[in-house]
C-alpha positions in Angstrom: -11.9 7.6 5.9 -13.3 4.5 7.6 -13.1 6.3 11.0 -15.5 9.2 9.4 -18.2 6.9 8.2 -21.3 7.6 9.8 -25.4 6.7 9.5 -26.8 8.5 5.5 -24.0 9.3 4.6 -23.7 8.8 0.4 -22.1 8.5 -2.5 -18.7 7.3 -0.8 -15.6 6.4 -2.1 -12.7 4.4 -0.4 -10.3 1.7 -0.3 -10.0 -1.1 2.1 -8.6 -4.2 3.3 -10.6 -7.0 4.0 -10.0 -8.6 7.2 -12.7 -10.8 7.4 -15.2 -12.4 5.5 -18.0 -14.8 6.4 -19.9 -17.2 5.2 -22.7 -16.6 2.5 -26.3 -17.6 3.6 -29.9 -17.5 1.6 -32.3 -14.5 3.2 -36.0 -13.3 1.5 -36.0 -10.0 0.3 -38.7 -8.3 -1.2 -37.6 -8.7 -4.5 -37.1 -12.8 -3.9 -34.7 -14.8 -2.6 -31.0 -13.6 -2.5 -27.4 -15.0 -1.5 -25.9 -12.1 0.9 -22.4 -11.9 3.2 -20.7 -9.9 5.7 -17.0 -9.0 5.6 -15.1 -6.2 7.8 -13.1 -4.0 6.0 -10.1 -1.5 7.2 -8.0 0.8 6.3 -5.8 3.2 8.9 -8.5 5.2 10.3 -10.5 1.9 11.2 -12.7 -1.0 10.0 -16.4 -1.3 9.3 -18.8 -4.0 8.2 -19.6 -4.1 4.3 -23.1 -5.9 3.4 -22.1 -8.0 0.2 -24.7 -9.5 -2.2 -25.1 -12.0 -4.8 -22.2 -11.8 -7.6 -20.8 -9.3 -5.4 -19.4 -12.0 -2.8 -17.0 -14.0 -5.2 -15.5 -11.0 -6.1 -13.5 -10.3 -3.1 -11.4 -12.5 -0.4 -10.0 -12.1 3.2 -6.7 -9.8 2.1 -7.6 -8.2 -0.7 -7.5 -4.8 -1.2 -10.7 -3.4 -2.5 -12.0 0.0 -4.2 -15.5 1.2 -3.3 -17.2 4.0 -5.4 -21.3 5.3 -4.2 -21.7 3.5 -1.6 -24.2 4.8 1.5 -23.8 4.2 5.0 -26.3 2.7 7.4 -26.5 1.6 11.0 -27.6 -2.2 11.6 -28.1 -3.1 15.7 -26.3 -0.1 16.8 -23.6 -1.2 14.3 -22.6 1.1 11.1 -22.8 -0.8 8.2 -21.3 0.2 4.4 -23.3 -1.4 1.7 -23.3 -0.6 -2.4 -26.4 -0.3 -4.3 -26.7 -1.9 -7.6 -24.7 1.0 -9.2 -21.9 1.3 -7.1 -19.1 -0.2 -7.8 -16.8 -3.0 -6.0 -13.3 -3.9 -7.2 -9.7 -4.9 -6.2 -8.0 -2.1 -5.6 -5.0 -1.7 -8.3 -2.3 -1.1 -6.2 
């Protein structure tokens, strides 16, 4: 599935590892100041980088298996990027 993703896609739905995952920093957004952090995630068909935010970053670790549900797909410096809005959903993935 991660080998599919690709820029406006939405709504999407998959499970990943997470293969990396760096450090939180502080960034101004419009709507104040927020914590944010990258982390790749994989799964068989590839890997992608997933934009984490606030209380979503303690809720995942480098080897855990996570579930996504709506998320969108974006491209970031020629990269493609998967991020979850407010109403999607991140979880570890019960295996």
């Amino acid at each position: 599935m991660i080998g599919k993703l690709a820029p406006g896609m939405t709504n999407v739905n998959l499970i990943g590892l997470v293969v990396s995952k760096g450090d939180k920093r502080s960034v101004n957004t419009k709507y104040g100041k927020s914590e944010v952090c990258d982390v790749v995630i994989k799964d068989e068909s590839g890997e992608v980088g997933l934009t984490l935010w606030a209380e979503q970053i303690s809720k995942v670790k480098e080897g855990d298996e996570v579930e996504i549900q709506g998320a969108y797909v974006t491209e970031w410096q020629g990269e493609i990027k998967l991020n979850i809005p407010k109403r999607g959903l991140l979880q570890k993935a019960s295996v």
